[in-house]
Each structure stands twice: as structure tokens, then as C-alpha cells.
C-alpha positions in Angstrom: -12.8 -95.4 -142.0 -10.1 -94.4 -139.0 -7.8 -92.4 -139.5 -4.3 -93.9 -138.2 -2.5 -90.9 -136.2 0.9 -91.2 -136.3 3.0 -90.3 -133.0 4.0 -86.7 -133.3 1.6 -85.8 -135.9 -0.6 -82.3 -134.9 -3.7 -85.1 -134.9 -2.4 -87.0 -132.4 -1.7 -84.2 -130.1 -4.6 -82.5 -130.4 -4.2 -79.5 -132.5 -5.8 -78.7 -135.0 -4.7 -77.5 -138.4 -5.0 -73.9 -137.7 -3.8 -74.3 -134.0 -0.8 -76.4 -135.3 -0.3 -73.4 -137.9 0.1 -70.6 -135.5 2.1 -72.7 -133.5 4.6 -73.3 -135.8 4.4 -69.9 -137.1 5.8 -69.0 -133.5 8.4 -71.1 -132.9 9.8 -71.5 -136.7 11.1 -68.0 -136.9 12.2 -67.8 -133.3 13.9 -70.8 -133.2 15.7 -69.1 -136.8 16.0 -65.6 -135.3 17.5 -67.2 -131.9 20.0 -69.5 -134.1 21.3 -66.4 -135.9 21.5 -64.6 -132.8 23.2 -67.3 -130.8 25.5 -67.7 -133.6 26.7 -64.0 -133.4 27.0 -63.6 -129.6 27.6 -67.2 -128.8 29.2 -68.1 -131.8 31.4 -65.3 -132.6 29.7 -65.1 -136.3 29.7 -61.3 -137.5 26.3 -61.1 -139.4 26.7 -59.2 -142.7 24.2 -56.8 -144.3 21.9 -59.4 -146.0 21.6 -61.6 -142.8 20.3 -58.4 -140.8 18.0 -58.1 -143.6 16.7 -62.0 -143.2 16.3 -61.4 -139.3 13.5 -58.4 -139.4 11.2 -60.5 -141.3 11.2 -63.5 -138.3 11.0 -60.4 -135.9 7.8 -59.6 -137.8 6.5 -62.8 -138.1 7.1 -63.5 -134.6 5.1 -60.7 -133.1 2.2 -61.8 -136.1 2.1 -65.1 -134.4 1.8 -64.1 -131.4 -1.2 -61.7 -131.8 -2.8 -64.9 -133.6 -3.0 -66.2 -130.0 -5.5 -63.6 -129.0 -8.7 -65.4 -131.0 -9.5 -68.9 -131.1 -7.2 -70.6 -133.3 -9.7 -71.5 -136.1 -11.0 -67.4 -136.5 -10.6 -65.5 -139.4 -8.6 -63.0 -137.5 -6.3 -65.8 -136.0 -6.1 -67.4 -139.4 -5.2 -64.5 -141.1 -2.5 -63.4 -138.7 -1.2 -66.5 -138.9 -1.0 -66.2 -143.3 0.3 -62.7 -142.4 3.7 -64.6 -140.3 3.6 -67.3 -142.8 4.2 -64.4 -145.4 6.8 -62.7 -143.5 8.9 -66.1 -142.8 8.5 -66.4 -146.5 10.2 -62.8 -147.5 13.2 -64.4 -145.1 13.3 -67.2 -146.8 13.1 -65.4 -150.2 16.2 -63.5 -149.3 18.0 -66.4 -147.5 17.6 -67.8 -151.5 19.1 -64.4 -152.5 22.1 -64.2 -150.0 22.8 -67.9 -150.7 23.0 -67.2 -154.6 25.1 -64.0 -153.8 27.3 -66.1 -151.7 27.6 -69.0 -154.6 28.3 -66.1 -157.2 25.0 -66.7 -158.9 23.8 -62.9 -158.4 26.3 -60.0 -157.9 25.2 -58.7 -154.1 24.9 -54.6 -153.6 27.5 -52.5 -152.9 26.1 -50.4 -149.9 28.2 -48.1 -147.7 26.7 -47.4 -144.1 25.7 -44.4 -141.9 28.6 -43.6 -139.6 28.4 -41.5 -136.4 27.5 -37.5 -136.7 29.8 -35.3 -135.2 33.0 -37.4 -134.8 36.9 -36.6 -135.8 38.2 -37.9 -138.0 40.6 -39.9 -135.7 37.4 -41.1 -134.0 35.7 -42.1 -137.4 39.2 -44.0 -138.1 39.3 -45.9 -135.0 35.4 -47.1 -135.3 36.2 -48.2 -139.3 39.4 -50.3 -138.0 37.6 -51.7 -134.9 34.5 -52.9 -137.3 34.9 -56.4 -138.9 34.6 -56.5 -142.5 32.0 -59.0 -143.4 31.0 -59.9 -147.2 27.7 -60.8 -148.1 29.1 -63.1 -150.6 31.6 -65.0 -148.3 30.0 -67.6 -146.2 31.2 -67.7 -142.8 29.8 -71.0 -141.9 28.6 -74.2 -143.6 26.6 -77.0 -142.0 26.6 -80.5 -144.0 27.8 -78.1 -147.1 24.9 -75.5 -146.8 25.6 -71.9 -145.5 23.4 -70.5 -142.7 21.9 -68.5 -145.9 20.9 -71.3 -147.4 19.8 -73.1 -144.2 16.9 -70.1 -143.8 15.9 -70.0 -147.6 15.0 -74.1 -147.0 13.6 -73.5 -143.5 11.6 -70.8 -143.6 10.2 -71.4 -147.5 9.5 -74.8 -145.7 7.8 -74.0 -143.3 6.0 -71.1 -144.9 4.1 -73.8 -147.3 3.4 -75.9 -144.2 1.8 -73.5 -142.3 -0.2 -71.9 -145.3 -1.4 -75.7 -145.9 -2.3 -76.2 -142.4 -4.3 -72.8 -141.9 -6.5 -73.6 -145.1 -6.9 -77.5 -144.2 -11.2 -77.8 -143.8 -11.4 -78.8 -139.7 -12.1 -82.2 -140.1 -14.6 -84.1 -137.7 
């Protein structure tokens, strides 16, 4: 029996599971890690702690997905760097979830202070607290069809993460 390929689909193009896998598990988490980016120099967006803390897992994954590149796609070693991204997009995700429920009030978010600068005055320490903007964890900055940006990379990434999990492990079929 033929199989119908839809337009768009990784059949139709040509890719295979695994190839379509790695692929995604490149551009998903820098198309995520550029959108946070953009929003904070572009966008004016000040990122608090908890949204640094969803961008070193894409950084991760990205680098992962890349090295996946260096071995046929359907290789164990290709395949298994590409689980290893799909993990780390997953962690994001899993604290996207977090921050969005700290930002709803479902969890109480941590009360962290940071490092400042060693050796400065105390007028020096004063003017680097005042010029640095206070951002909450649990205030959402932004909201995009009632969804923070949070929220937005808890459904993306978790997403994605299953998709490219199901695509690596789909049997290359002739």
C-alpha cells in the first residue's frame, strides 16, 4: 500500500526520522534561545533569574545537535546526541513549567541574592544596585495570546522534546 506524503511532512522532503530529529533538535532551541535573546536586546525585556536558567539548557542542546551532524544521521552516536539535546530542551521546558507556575502563584519561586562586584565602595556598589532593573520571577513581563514567554518554552520545548525522541526511535522504514 502507498503511503500518501503530505506537503511539508519530513517524508516528503526527504529526511528521514533521525535526520528530521537532529534537525529539529537544532533549530528548536535556537530559534527559542534567539527569541529570548531578541526579546531582551531588541525587545527591551529584562530576563529574570529563572529565564537565564531556561536559556543554558538550549545553549546545551544546541551545541549537542550540532555534534550530531558529524555521523550519519541514522548512527548510534548521532542518534544519541540527538536524545542527549532532546533531553536538554526538555530540562528548559521542565523549568519553563516551573517559572510559569511561579509566575501564576502556583509555586512560591526562590529568594536568591546575587554576587556583586569585589572590591568596590560602597558608593560604587550603590550606583550598580540603582542602575540594575528589578525583575521578579513571578511577574510576567510579556504575554502572547494570554501565555507568558514562560509558558511559551514549557509547551515548545516539552513539544518538541517528545517529537524529536519519537522521530530518533521511529524503525527507518523502506
Amino acid at each position: 500500500m502507498a503511503e500518501a506524503l503530505v506537503a511539508g511532512s519530513p517524508r516528503a522532503s526527504g529526511l528521514t526520522g533521525p535526520a528530521a530529529a537532529r534537525l529539529i533538535a537544532l533549530l528548536l532551541p535556537a530559534a527559542l534561545l534567539g527569541g529570548a535573546l531578541g526579546s531582551q536586546y531588541l525587545g527591551g525585556l529584562h530576563p529574570c533569574e529563572m529565564c537565564y536558567w531556561q536559556r543554558w539548557p538550549h545553549a546545551a542542546a544546541i551545541l549537542l545537535a550540532a555534534l550530531s551532524f558529524t555521523q550519519p544521521a541514522a548512527s548510534g552516536r548521532a542518534r544519541s546526541l540527538t536524545l542527549l539535546a532532546a533531553l536538554a530542551i526538555a530540562i528548559s521546558g521542565a523549568i519553563g513549567v516551573y517559572h510559569a507556575g511561579v509566575e501564576a502563584k502556583i509555586f512560591e519561586g526562590f529568594t536568591t541574592c546575587t554576587a556583586m562586584g569585589k572590591g568596590l565602595s560602597t558608593a560604587e556598589l550603590l550606583k550598580q544596585i540603582s542602575a540594575a532593573p528589578l525583575v521578579r520571577c513571578d511577574e510576567v513581563q510579556f504575554r502572547f495570546l494570554g501565555i507568558s514567554m514562560a509558558g511559551w518554552n514549557a509547551i515548545l520545548s516539552l513539544g518538541g522534546a517528545a517529537l524529536i525522541v519519537t522521530l530518533s526511535l521511529r524503525a527507518k522504514r523502506a
